[in-house]
N, C-alpha and C positions, 0 to 999 in steps of 0.2 A: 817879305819879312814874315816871320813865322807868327803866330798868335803869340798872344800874351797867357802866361799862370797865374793865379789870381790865388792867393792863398791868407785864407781867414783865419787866423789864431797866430802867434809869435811864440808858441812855446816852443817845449821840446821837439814836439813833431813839424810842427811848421819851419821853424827854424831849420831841421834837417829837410824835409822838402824842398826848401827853397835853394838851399846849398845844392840837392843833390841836380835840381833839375836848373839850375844855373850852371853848375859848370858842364851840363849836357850841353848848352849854349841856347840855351830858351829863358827869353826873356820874364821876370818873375816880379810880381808886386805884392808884397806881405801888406793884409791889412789886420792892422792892430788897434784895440779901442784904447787900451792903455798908453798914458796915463790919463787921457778924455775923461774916459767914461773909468773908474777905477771900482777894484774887487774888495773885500776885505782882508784878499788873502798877501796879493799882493803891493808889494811899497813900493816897487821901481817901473818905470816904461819900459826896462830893460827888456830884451829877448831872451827868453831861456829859461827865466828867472824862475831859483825854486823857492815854491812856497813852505814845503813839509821838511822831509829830511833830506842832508846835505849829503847821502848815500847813494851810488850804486850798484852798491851790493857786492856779491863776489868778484873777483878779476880773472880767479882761478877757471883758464879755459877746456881745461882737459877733465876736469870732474862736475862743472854746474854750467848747468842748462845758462845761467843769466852771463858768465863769464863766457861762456861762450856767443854768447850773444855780439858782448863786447868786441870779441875776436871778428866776428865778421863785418861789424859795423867800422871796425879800424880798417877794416879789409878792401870795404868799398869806400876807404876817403874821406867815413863821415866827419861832421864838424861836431858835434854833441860828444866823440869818442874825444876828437885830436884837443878840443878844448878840457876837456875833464881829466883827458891825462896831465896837460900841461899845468893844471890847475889843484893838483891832485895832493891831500893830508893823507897823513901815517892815519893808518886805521886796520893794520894787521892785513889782513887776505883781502879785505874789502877794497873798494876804490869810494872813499871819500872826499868831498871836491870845497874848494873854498868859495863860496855861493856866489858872492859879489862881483871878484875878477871874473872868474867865469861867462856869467851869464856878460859882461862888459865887453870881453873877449869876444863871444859870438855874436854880441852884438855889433863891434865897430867890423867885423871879418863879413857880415851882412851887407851893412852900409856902405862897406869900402867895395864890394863887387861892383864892377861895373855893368852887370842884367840883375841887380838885385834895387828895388825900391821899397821903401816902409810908407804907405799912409797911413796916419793915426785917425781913423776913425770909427765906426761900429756898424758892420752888415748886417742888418733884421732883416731880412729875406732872402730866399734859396734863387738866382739870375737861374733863367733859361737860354743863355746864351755865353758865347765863352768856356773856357775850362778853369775850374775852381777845386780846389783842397778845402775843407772845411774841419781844422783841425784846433779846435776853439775850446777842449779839455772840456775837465770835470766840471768848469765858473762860465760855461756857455749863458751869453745874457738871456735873458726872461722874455725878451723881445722873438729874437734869434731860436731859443728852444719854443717858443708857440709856432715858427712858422716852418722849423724842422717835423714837431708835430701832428700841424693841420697837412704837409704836404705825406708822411711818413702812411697818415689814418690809426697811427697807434701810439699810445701812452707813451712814450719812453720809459724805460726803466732807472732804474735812481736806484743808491745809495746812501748812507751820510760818511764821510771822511774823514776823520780827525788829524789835527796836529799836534807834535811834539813839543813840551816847553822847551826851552835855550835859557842857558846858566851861564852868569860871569863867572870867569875862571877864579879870579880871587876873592870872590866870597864860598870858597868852599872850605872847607877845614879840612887840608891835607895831613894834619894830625891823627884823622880818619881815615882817610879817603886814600886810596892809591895808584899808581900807574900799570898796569899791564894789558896787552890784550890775550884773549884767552886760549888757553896751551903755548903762552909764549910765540903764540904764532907773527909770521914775520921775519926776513931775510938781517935787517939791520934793529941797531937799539930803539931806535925811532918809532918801527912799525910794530916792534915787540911791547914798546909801553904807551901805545897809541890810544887806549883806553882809562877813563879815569874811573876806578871803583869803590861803591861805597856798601859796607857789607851791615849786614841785619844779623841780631841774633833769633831765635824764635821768638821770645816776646816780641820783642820790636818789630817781629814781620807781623805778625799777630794784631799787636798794635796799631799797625800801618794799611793792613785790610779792612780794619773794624772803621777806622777812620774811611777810607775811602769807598764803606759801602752805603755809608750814612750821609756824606759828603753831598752840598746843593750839585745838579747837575743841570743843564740845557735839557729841556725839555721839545719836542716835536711837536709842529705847529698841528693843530687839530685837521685833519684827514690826512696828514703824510706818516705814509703805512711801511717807507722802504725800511731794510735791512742794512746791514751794514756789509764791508767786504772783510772774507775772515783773514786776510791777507793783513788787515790795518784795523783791528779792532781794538775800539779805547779801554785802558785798562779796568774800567770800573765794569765795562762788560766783561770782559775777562774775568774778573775775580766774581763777577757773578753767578759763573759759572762751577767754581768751585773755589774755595780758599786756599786751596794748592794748586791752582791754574798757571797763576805767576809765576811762582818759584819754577815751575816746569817748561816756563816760555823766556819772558825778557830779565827775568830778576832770577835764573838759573846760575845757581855756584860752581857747577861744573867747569875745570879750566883755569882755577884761576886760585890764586893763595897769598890772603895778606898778610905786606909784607912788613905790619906793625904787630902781628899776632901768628904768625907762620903757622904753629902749633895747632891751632884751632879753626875748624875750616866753619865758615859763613853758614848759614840755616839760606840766607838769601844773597844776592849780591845786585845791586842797581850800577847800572854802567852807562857811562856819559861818554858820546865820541866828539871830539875834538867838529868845531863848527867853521874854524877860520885860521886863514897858514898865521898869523899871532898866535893863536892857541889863547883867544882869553875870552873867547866864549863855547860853550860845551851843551847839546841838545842829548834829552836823556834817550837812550835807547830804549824803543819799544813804547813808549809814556803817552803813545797820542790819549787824548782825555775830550770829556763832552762835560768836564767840574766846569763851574763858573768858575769867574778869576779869582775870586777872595777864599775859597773854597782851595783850589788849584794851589795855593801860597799855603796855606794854612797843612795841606794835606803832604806837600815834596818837603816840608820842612823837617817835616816828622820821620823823613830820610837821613839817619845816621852821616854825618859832614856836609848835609845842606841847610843845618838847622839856619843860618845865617844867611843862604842862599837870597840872589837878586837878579830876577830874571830878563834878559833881556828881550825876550818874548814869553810867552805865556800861552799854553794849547787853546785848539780851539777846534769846532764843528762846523761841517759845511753840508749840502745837499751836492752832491754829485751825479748829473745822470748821464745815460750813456745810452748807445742805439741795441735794437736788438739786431747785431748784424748779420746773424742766419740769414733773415729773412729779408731784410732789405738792402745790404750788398751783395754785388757779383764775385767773383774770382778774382778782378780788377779793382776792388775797394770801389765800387762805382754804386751809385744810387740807381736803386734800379729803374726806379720810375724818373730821374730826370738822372741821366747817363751824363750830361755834361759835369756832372757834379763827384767828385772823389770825399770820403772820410777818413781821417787819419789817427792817429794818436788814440787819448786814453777813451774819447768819444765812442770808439770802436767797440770798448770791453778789453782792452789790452787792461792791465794797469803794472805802475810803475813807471819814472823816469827814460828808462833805457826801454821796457817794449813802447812805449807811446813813439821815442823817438825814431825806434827802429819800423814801426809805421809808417811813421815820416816819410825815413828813407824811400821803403818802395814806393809809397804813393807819388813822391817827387822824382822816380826814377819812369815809372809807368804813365803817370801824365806829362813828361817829357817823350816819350818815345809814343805814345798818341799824337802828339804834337807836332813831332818829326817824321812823322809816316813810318817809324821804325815798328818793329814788333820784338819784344821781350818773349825769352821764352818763359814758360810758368817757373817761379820758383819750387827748388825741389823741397818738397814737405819732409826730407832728411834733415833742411838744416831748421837752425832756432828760427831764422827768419821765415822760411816756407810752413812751419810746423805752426808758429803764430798767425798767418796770416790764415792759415787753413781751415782752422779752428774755427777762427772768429768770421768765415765766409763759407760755410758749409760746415766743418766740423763739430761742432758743437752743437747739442739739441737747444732747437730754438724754445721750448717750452720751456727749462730748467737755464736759459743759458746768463752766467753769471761771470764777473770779470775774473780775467786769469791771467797771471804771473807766465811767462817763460817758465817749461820743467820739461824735464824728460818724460813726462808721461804724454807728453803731444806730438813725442816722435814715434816713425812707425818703428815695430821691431826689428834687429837688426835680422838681417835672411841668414846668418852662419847657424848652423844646427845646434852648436854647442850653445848658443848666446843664452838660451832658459838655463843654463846650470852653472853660469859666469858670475864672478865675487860683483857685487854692485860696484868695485871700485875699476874692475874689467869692463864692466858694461856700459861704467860712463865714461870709459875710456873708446869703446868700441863706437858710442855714439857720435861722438866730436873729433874721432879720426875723421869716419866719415860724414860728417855735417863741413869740415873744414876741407874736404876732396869736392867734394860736391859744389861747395858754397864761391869756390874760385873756379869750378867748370862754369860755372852760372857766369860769374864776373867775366870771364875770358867772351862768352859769347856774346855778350852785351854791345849790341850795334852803336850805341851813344858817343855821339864825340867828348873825349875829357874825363870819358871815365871808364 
């Protein structure tokens, strides 16, 4: 009988972990504390479950790095792709998912494996024996990150994280507010008005910055000195930045024309993506905040059609930290000082949804094939998947190194001569030709039963 996979955390990345090296036929025990031991972030035991936005991201695989990500992760069978499609809101180009089914979905498809078991309890310590995933995200317990840290000999690095409020749909004043996604982008009526928008003139943007830079906020407990990721930064950073920060990030007008004022195009525009297949609750795009609650209510109201607004969450801040994985995994996601031990997901410095989970994947593909005597060949650093993992286990300077998004600046150049003097819409065509040649020569080779 083969060994047992021992895999710590139920999110994104464990979840696909467990999938992948279950159906290699290697027996898998997810341990999860929730809902024991419970977060703030999260309400349910569920697996999967998302706490921030119900986004991700582009779908488009021929031009973004994160769409193509998708492409290969459908490619190799995963469960985090085939559940998010199945599960999938109009939101224009993006793949927006309905949180609840979802995460419900990948959970009973878990539970109903038969090499797949859940125990609900909380691992504070790194085993010396066995093979383990330790894929236990941003909300890794306090226990668990001291004893990652005394074995590691170094600080972890951190972040703070914020989250987006979520709006009932019918307290918005559609009198204001309207439907489209922007450049009408989208195949059907659905995906084309998947967006709900509520437009600012210049006072009222004006208004709306002055407020939210005066606004109480969460303050940082005395000696926590991290930074934030610029990937996910809260908008009161943002506008701290400059009073036309917004308007050139998430409350950008560009794309988009109200269709109660056609004539007159917006100074700003705030836009709400759909949160649930009802459509009657909506999280604002871009809105993660570190306002207190009463602040937070006072400050979206002052948002042209949400003066009435009733939130059925409300943003919030978290400490996130994450390994510095230069220098303490191998090529193999492996700790280097205790090799029985893998790192997965956003723990890594991936961030995002889809790379945490596409961590997942390999690490649940690679300590299956440890498991079964098999040998994988290296992933090739052409595709999203090799170019992520490469990164964050060598690529990346370990002195500077800081969590990163899936992009095409992590793939190498393409070798055709002409590719320096290619339209960018060539180049990311030329990338995810060959990431998607590449990424099914890798699949084909794959010794694993089942997959």
């Amino acid at each position: 009988m083969s060994e047992t996979l021992h895999i710590v955390g139920g999110g994104m990345a464990g979840s696909e972990a467990a999938w992948q090296a279950a159906n290699a036929g290697v027996r898998v025990v997810i341990h999860e504390m929730r809902p024991k031991v419970e977060t703030f972030a999260h309400k349910t035991g569920n697996l999967a479950e998302m706490v921030c936005s119900n986004s991700f991201r582009s779908d488009d695989s021929e031009q973004n790095a994160v769409g193509l990500l998708h492409w290969e992760m459908r490619a190799a069978k995963g469960i985090i792709m085939e559940m998010a499609t199945r599960h999938r809101l109009p939101a224009g180009g993006a793949l927006a998912v309905d949180r609840d089914p979802f995460a419900e979905s990948v959970t009973d498809a878990l539970v109903a494996h038969p090499k797949v078991s859940v125990s609900y309890e909380e691992v504070a310590e790194l085993p010396s024996t066995d093979k383990w995933i330790f894929s236990t995200g941003p909300l890794t317990s306090p226990a668990l990150g001291q004893a990652i840290q005394a074995e590691t000999g170094a600080t972890a690095l951190a972040f703070f994280d914020a989250i987006a409020p979520i709006v009932y749909f019918d307290s918005v004043d559609m009198d204001m507010a309207w439907m489209q996604s922007r450049y009408d982008k989208g195949e059907t009526e659905e995906e084309r008005t998947a967006y709900l928008n509520c437009p600012m003139t210049k006072p009222q943007y004006e208004a709306f910055i002055d407020a939210l830079l005066v606004a109480d906020k969460t303050e940082f407990h005395e000696g926590e000195t991290a930074g934030y990721f610029d990937g996910c930064l809260p908008i009161e950073v943002m506008a701290e930045r400059g009073r036309e920060t917004l308007r050139f990030g998430p409350m950008k007008p560009i794309g988009l024309t109200n269709a109660h004022d056609p004539e007159n195009k917006p100074y700003a525009v705030v836009q709400l993506r759909r949160d649930n297949a009802l459509g009657t609750l909506y999280n604002i795009v871009g809105f993660q905040t570190k306002m207190k609650y009463g602040a937070q209510v006072d400050v979206f109201r002052k948002i042209p059609g949400l003066e009435k607004a009733q939130f059925a969450r409300l943003g919030g801040i978290h400490r996130n930290t994450f390994l510095n994985s230069p220098t303490l995994l191998d090529a193999q996601m492996r700790l280097k000082s205790k090799p029985n031990i893998r790192f997965a997901g956003q723990v890594t410095g991936v961030e995002g949804y889809v790379e945490s989970a596409a961590m997942g994947l390999l690490a649940g593909r690679m300590a299956a094939a440890e498991i079964l005597g098999c040998e994988l060949p290296p992933v090739p650093p052409t595709t999203a998947m090799g170019a992520l993992v490469s990164h964050i286990t060598g690529g990346a300077v370990a002195k500077t190194f800081q969590p990163m998004n899936v992009n095409f600046g992590l793939f190498p150049p393409l070798e055709d001569a002409r590719s320096g003097r290619r339209g960018r819409k060539d180049r990311y065509k030329g990338y995810t030709d060959r990431a998607k040649a590449d990424w099914q020569a890798w699949l084909a080779q794959s010794p694993l039963d089942g997959l």
